[in-house]
mmCIF file as Biopython writes it, N, C-alpha, C and O atoms, coordinates in Angstrom:
data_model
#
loop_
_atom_site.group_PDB
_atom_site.id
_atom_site.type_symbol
_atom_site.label_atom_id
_atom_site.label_alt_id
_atom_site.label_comp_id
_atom_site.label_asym_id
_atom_site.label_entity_id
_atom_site.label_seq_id
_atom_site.pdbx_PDB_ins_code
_atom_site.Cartn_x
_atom_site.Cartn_y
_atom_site.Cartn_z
_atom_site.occupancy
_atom_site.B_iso_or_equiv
_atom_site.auth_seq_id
_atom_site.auth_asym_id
_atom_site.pdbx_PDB_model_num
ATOM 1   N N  . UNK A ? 1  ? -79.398 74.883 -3.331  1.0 0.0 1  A 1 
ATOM 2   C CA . UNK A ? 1  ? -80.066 76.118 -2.927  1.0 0.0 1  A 1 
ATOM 3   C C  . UNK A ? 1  ? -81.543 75.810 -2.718  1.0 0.0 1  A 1 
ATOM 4   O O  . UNK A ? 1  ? -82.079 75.146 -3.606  1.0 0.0 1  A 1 
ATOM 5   N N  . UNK A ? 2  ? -82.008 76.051 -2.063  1.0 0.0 2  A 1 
ATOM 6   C CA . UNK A ? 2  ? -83.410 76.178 -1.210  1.0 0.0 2  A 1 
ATOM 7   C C  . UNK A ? 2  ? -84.410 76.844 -2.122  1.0 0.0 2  A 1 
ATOM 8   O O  . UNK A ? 2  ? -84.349 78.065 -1.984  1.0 0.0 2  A 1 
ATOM 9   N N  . UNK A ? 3  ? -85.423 76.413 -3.116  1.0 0.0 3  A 1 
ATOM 10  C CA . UNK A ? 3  ? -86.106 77.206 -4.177  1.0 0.0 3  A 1 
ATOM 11  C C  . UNK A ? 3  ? -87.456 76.512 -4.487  1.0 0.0 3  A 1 
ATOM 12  O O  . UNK A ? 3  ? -87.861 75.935 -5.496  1.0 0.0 3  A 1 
ATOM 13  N N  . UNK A ? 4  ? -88.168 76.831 -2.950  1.0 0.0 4  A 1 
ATOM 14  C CA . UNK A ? 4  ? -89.498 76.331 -3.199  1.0 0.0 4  A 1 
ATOM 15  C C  . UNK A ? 4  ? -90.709 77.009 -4.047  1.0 0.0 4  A 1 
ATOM 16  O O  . UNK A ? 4  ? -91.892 76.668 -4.046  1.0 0.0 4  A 1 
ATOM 17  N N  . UNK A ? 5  ? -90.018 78.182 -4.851  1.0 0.0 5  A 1 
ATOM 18  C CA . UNK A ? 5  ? -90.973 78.437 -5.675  1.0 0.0 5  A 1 
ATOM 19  C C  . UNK A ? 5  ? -90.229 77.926 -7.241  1.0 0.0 5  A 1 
ATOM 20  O O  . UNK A ? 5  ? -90.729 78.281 -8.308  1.0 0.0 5  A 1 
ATOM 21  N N  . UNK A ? 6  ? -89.160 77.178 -7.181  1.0 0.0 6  A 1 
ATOM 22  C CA . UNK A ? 6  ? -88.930 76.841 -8.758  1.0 0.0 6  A 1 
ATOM 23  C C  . UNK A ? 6  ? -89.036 78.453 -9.206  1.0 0.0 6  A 1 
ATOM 24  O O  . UNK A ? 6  ? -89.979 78.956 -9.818  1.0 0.0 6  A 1 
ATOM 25  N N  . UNK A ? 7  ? -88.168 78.939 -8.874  1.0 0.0 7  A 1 
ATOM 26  C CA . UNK A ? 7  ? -87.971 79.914 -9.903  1.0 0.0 7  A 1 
ATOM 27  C C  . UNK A ? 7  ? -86.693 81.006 -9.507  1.0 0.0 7  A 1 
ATOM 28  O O  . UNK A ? 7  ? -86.617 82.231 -9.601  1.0 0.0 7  A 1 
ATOM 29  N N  . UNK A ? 8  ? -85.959 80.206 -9.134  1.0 0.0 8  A 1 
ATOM 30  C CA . UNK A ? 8  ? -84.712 81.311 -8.594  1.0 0.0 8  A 1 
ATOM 31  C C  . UNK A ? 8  ? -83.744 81.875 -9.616  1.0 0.0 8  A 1 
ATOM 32  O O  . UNK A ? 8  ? -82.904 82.703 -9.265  1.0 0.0 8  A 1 
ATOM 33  N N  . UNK A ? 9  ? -83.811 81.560 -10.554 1.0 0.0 9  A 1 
ATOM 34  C CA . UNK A ? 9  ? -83.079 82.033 -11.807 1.0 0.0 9  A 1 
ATOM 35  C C  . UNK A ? 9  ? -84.130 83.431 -12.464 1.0 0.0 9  A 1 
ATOM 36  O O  . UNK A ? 9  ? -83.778 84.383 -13.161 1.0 0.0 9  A 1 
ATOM 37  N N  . UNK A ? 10 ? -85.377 83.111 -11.965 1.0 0.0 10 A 1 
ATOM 38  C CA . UNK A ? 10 ? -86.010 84.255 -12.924 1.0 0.0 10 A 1 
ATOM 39  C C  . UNK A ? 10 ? -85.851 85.478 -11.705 1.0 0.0 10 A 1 
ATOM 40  O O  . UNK A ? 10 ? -85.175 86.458 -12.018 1.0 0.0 10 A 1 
ATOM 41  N N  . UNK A ? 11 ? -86.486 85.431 -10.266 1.0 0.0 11 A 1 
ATOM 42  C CA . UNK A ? 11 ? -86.520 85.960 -9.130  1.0 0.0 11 A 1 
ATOM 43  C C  . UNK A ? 11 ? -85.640 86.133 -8.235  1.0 0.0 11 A 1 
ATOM 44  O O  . UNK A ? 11 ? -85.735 87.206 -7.639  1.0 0.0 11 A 1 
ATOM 45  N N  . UNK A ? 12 ? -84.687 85.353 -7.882  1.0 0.0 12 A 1 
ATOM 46  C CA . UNK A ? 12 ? -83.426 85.271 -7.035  1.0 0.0 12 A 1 
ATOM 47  C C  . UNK A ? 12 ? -83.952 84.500 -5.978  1.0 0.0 12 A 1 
ATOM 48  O O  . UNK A ? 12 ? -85.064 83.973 -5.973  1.0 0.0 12 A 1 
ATOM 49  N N  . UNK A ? 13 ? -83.110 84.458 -5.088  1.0 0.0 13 A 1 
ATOM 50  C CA . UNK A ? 13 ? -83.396 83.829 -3.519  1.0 0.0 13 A 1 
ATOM 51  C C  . UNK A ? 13 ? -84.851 84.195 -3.121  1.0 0.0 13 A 1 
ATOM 52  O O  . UNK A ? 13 ? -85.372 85.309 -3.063  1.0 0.0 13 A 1 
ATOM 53  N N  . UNK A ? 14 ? -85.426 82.843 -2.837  1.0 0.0 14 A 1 
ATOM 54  C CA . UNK A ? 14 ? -87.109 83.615 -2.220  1.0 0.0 14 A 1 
ATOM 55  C C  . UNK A ? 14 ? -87.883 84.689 -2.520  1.0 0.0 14 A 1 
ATOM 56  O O  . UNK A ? 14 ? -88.643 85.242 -1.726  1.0 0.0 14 A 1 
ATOM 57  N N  . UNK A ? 15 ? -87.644 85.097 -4.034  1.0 0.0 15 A 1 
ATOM 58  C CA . UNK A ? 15 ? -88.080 86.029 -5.045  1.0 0.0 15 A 1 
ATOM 59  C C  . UNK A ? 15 ? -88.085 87.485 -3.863  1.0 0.0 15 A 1 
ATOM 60  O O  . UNK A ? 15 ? -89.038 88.226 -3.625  1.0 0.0 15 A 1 
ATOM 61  N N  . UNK A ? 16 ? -86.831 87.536 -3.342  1.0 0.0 16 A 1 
ATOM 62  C CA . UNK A ? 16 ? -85.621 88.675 -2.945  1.0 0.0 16 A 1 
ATOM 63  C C  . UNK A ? 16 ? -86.063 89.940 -3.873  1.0 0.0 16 A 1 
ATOM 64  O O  . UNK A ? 16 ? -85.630 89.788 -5.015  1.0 0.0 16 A 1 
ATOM 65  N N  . UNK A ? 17 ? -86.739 91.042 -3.720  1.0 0.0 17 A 1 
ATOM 66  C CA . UNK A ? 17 ? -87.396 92.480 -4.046  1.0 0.0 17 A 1 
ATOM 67  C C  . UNK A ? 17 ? -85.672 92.651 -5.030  1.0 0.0 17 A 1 
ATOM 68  O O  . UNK A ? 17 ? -85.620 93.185 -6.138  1.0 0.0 17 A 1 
ATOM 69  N N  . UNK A ? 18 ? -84.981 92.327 -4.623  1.0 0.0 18 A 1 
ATOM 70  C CA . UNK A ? 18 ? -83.378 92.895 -5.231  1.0 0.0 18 A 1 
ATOM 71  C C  . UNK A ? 18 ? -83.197 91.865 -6.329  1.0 0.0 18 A 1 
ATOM 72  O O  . UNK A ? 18 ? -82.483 92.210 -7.271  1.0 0.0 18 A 1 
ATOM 73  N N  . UNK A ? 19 ? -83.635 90.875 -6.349  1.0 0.0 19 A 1 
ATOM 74  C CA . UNK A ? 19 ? -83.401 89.768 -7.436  1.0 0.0 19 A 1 
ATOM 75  C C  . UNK A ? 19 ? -82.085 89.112 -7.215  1.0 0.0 19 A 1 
ATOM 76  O O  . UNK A ? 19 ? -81.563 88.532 -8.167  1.0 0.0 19 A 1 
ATOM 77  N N  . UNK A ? 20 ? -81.294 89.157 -5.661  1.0 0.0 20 A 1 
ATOM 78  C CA . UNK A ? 20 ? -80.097 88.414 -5.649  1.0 0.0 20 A 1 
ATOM 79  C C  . UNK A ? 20 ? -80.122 87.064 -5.877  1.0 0.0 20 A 1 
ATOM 80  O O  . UNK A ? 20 ? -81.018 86.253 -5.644  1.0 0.0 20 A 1 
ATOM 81  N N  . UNK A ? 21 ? -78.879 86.895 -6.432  1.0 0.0 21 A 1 
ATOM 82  C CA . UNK A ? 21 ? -79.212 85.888 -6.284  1.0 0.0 21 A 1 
ATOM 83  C C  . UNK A ? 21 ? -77.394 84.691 -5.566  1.0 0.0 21 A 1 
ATOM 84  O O  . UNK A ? 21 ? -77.198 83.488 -5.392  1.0 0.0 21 A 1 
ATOM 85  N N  . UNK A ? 22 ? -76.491 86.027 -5.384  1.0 0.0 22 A 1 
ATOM 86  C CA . UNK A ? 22 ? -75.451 85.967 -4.354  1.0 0.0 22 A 1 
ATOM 87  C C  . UNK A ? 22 ? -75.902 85.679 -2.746  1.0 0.0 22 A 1 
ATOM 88  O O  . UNK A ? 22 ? -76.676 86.351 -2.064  1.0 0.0 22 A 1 
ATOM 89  N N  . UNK A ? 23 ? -75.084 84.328 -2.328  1.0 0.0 23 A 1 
ATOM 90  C CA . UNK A ? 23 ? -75.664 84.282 -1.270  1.0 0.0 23 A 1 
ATOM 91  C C  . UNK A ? 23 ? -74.582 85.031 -0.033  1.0 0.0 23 A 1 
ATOM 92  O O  . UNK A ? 23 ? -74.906 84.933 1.150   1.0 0.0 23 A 1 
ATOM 93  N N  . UNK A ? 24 ? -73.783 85.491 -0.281  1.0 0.0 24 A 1 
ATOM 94  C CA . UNK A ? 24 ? -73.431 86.744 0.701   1.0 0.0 24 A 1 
ATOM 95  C C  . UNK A ? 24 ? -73.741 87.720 0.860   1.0 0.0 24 A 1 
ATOM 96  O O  . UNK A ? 24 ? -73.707 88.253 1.970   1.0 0.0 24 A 1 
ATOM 97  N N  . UNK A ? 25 ? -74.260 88.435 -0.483  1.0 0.0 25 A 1 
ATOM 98  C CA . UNK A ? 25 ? -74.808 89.394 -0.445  1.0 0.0 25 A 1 
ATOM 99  C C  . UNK A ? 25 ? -76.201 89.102 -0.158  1.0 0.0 25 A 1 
ATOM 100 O O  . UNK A ? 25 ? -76.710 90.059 0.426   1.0 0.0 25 A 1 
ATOM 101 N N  . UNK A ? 26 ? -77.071 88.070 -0.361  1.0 0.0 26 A 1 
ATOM 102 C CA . UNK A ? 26 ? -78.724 87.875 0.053   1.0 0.0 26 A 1 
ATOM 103 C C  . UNK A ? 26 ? -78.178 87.813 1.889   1.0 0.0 26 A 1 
ATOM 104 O O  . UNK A ? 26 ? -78.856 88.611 2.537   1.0 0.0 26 A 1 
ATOM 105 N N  . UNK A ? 27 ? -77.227 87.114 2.694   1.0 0.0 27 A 1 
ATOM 106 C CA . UNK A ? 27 ? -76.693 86.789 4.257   1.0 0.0 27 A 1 
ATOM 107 C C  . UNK A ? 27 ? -76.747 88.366 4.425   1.0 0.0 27 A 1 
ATOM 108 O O  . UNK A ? 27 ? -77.655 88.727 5.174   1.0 0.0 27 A 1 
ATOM 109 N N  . UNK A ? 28 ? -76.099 89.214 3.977   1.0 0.0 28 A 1 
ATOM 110 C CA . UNK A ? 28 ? -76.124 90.584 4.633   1.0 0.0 28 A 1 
ATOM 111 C C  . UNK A ? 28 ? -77.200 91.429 4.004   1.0 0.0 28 A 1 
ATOM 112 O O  . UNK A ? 28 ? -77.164 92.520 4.573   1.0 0.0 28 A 1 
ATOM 113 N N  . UNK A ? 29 ? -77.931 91.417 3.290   1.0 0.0 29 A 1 
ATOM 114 C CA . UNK A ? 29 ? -78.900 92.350 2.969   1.0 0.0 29 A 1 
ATOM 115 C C  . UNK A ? 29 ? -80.169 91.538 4.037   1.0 0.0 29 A 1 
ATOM 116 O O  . UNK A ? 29 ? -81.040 92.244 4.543   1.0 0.0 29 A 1 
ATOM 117 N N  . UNK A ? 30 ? -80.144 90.155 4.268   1.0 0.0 30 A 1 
ATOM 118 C CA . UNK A ? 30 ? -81.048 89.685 5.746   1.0 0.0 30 A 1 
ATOM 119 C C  . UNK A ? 30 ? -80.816 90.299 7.148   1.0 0.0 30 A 1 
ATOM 120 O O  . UNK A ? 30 ? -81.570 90.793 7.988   1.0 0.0 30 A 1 
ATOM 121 N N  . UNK A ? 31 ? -79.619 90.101 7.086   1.0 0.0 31 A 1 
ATOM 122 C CA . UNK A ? 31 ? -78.771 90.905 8.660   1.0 0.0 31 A 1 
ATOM 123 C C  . UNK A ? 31 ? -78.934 92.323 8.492   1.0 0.0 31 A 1 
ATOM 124 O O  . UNK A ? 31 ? -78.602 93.016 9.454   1.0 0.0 31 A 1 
ATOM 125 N N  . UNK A ? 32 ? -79.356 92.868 7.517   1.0 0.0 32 A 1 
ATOM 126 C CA . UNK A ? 32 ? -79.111 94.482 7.689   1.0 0.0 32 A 1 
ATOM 127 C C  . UNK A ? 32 ? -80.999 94.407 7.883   1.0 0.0 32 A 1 
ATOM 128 O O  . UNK A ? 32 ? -81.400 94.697 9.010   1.0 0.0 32 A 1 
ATOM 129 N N  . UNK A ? 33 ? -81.913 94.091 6.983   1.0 0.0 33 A 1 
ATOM 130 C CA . UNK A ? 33 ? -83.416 93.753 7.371   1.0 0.0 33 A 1 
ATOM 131 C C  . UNK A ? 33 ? -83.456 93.542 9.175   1.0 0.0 33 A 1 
ATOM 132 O O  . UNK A ? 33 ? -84.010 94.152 10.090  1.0 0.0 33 A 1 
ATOM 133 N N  . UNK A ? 34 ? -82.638 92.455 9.093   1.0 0.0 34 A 1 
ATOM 134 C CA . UNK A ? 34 ? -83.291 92.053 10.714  1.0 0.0 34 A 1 
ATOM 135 C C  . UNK A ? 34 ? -82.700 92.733 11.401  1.0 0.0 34 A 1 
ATOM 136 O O  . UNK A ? 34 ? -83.114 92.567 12.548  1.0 0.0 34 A 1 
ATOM 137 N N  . UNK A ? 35 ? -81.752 93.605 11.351  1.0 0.0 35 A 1 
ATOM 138 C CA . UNK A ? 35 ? -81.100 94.738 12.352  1.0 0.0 35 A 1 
ATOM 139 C C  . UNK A ? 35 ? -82.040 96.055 12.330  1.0 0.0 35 A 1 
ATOM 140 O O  . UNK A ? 35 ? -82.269 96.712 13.346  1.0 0.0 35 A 1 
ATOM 141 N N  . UNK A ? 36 ? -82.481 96.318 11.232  1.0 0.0 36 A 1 
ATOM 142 C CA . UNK A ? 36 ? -83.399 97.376 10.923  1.0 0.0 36 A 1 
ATOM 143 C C  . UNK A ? 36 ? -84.562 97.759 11.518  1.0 0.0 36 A 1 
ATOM 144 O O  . UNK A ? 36 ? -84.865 98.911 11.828  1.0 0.0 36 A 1 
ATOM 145 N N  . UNK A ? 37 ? -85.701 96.016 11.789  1.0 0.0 37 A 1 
ATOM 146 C CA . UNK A ? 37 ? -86.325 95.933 12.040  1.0 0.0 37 A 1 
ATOM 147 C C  . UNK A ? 37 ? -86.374 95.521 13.686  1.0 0.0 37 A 1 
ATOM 148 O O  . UNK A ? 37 ? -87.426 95.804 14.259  1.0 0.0 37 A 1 
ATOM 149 N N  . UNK A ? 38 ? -85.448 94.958 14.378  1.0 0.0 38 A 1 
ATOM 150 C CA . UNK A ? 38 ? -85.054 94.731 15.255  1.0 0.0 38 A 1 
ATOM 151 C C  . UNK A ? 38 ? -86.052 95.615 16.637  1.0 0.0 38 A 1 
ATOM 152 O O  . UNK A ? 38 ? -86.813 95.089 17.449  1.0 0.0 38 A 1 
ATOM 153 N N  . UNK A ? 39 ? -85.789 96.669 16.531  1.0 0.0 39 A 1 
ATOM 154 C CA . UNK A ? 39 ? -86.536 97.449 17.773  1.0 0.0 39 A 1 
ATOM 155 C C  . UNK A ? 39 ? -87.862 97.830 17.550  1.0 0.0 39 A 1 
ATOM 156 O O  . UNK A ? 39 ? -88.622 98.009 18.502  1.0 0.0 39 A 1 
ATOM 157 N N  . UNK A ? 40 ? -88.214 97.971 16.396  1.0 0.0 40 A 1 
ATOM 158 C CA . UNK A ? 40 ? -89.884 97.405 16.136  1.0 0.0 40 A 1 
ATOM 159 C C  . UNK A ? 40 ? -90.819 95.873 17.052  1.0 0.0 40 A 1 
ATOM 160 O O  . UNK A ? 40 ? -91.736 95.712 17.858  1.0 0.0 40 A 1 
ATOM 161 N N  . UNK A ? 41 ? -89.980 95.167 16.374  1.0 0.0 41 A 1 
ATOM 162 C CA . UNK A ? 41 ? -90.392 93.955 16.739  1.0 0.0 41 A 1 
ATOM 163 C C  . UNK A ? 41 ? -90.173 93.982 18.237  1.0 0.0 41 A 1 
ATOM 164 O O  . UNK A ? 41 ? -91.058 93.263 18.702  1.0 0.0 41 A 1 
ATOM 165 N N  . UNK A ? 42 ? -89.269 94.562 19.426  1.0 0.0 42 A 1 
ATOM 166 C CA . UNK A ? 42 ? -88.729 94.516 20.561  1.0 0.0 42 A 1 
ATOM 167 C C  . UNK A ? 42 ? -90.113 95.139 20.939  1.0 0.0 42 A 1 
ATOM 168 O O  . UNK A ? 42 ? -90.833 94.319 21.510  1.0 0.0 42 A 1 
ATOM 169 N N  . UNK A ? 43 ? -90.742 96.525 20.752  1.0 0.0 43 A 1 
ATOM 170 C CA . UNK A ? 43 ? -91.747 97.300 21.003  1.0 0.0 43 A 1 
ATOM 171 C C  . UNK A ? 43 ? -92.478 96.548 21.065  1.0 0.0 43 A 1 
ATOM 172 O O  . UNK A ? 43 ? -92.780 96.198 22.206  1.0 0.0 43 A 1 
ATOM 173 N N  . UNK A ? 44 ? -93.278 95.774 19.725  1.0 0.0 44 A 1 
ATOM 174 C CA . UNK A ? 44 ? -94.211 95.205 19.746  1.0 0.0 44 A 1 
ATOM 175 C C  . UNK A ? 44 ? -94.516 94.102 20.774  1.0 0.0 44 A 1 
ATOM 176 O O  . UNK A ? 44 ? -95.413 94.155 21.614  1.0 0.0 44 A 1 
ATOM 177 N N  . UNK A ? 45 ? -93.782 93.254 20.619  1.0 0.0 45 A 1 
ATOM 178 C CA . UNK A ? 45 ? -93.213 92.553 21.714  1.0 0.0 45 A 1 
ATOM 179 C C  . UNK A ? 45 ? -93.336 92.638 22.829  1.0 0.0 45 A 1 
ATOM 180 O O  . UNK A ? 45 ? -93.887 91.679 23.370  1.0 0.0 45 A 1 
ATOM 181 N N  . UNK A ? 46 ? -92.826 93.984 23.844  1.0 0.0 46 A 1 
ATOM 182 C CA . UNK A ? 46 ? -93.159 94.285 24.712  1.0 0.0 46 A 1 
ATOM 183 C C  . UNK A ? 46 ? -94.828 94.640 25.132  1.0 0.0 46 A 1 
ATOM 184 O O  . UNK A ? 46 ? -95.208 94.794 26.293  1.0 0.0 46 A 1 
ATOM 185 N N  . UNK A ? 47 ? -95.576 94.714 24.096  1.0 0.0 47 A 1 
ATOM 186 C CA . UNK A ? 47 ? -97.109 95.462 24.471  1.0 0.0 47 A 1 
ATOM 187 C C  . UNK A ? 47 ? -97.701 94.201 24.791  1.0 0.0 47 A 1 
ATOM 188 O O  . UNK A ? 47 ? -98.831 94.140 25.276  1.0 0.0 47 A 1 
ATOM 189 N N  . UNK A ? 48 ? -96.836 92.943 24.492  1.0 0.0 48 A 1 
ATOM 190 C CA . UNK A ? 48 ? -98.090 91.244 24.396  1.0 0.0 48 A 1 
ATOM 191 C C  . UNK A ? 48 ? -97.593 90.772 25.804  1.0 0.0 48 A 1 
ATOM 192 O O  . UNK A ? 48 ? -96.639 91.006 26.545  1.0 0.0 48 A 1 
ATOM 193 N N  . UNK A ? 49 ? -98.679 90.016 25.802  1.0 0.0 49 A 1 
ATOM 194 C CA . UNK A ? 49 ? -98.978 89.166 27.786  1.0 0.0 49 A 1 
ATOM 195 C C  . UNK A ? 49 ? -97.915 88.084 27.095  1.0 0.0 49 A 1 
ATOM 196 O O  . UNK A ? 49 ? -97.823 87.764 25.910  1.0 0.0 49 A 1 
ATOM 197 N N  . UNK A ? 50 ? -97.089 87.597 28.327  1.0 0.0 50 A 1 
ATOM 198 C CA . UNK A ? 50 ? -96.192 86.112 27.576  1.0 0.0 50 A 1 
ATOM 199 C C  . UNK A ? 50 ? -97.931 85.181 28.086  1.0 0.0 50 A 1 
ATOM 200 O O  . UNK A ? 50 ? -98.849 85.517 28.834  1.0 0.0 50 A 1 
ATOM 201 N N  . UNK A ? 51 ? -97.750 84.282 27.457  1.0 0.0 51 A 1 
ATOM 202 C CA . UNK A ? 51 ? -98.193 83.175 27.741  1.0 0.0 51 A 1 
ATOM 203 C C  . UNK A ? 51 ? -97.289 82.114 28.573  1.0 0.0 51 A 1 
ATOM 204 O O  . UNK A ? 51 ? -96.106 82.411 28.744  1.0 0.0 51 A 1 
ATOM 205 N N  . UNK A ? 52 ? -97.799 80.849 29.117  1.0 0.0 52 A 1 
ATOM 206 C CA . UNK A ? 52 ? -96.934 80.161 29.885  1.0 0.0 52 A 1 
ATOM 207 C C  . UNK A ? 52 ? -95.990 79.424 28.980  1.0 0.0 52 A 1 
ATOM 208 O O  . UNK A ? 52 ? -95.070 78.966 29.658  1.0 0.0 52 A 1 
ATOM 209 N N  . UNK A ? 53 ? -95.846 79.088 27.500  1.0 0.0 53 A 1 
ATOM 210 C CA . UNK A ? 53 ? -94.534 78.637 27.029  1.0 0.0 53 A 1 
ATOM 211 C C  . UNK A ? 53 ? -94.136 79.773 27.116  1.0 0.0 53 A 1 
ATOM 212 O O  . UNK A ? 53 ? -92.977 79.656 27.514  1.0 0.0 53 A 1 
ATOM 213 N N  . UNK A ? 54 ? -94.382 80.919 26.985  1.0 0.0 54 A 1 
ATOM 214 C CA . UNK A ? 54 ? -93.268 82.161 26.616  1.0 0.0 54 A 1 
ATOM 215 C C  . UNK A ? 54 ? -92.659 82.185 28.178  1.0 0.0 54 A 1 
ATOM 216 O O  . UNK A ? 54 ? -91.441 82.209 28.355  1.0 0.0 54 A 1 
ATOM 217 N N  . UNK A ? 55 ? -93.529 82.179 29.206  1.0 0.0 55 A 1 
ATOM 218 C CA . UNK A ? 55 ? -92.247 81.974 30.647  1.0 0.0 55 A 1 
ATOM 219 C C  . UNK A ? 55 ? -91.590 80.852 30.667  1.0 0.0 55 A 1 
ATOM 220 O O  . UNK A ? 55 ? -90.513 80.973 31.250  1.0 0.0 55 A 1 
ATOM 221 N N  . UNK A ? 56 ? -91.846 79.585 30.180  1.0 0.0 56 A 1 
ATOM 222 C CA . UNK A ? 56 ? -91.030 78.488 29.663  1.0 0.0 56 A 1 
ATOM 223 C C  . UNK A ? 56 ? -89.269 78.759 29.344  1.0 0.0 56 A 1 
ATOM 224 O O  . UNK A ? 56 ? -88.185 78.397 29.800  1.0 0.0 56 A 1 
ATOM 225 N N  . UNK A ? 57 ? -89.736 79.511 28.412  1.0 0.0 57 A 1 
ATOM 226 C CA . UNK A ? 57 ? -88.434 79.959 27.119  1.0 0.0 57 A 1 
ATOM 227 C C  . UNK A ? 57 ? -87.871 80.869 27.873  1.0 0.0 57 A 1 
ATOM 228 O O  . UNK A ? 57 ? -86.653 81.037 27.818  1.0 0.0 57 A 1 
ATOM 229 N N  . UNK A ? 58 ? -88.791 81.720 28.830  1.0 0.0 58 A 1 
ATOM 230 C CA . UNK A ? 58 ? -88.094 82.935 29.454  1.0 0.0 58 A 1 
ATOM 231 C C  . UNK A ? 58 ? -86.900 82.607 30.331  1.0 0.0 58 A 1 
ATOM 232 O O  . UNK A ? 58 ? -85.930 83.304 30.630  1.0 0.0 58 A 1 
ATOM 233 N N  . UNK A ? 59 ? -87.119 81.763 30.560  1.0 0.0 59 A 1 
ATOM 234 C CA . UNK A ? 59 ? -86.909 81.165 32.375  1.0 0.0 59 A 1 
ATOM 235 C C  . UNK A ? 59 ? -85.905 79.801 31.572  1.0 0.0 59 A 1 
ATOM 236 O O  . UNK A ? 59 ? -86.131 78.801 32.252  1.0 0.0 59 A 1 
ATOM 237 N N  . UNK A ? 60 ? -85.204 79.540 30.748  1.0 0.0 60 A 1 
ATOM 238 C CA . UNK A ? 60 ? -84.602 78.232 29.674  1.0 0.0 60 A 1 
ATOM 239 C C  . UNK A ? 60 ? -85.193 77.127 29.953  1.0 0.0 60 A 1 
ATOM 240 O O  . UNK A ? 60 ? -84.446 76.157 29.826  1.0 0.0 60 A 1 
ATOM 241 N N  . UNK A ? 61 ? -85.910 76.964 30.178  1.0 0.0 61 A 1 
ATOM 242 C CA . UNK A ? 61 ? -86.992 75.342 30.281  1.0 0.0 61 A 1 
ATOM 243 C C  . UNK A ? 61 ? -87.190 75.547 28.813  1.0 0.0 61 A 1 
ATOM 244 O O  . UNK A ? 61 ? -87.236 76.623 28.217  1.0 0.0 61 A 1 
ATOM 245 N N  . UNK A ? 62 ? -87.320 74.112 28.235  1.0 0.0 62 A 1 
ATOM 246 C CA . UNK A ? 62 ? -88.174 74.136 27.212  1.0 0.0 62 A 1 
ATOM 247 C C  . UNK A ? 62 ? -89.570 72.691 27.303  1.0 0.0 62 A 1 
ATOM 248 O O  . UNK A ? 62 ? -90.203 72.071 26.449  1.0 0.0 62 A 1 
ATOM 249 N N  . UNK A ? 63 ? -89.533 72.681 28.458  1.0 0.0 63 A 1 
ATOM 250 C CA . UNK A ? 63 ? -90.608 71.473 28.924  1.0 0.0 63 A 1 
ATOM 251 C C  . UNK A ? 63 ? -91.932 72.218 28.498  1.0 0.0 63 A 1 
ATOM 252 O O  . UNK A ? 63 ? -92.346 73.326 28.840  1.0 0.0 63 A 1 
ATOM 253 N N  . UNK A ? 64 ? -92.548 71.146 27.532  1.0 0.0 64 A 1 
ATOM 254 C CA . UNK A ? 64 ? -93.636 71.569 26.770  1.0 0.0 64 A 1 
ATOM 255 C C  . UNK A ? 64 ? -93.613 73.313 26.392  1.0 0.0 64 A 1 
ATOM 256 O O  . UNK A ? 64 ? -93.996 74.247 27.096  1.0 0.0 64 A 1 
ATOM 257 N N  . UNK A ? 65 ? -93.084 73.325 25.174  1.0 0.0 65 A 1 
ATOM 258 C CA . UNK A ? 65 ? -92.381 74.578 24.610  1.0 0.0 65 A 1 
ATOM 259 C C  . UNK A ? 65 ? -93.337 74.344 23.289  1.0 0.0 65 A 1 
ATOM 260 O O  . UNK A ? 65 ? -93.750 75.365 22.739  1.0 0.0 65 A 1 
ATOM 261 N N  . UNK A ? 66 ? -93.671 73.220 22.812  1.0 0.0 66 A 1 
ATOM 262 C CA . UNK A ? 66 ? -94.187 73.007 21.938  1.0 0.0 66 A 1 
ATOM 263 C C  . UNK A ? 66 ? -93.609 73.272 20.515  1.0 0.0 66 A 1 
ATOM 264 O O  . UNK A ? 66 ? -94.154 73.276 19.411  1.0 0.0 66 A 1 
ATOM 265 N N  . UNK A ? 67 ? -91.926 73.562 21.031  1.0 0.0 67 A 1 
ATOM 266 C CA . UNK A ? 67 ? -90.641 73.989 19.888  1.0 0.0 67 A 1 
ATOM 267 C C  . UNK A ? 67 ? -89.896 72.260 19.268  1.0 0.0 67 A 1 
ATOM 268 O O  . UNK A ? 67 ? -89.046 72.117 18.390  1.0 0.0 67 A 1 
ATOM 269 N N  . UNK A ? 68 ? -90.358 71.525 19.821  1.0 0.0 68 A 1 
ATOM 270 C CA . UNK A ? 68 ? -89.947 70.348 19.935  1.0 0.0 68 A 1 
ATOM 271 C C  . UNK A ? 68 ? -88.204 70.438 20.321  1.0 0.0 68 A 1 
ATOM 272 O O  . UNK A ? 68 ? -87.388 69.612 19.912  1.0 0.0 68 A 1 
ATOM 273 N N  . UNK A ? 69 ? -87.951 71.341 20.981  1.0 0.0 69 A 1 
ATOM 274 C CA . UNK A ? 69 ? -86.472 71.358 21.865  1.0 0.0 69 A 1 
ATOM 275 C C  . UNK A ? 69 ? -86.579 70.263 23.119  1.0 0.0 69 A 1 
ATOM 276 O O  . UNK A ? 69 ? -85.629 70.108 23.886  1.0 0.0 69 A 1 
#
């Protein structure tokens, strides 16, 4: 398990507000977060200029993406 703060027994997964420390239940309480938040981030998103990697990625090039893809 992935526990770069040394402390997942006191905190849970990535000191997780819920203290899970089940990793099916931490997989769907992420998927329900990132579904939640989902059309926020789409909004925001929409208000920013792409830059030229972002037409890169737009367009599936990843020539100088700077993603190392």
């Amino acid at each position: 398990m992935f526990d770069p703060f040394n402390d997942f027994e006191i905190a849970g997964y990535l000191r997780n507000v819920r203290k899970d420390k089940d990793k099916t239940k931490i997989k769907h309480f992420e998927h329900d977060l990132f579904r939640a938040n989902l059309d926020s981030a789409l909004t925001y998103l929409a208000t920013k200029r792409v830059g030229e990697w972002g037409k890169n990625i737009l367009k599936g090039g990843s020539k100088h993406s700077g993603m190392g893809v």
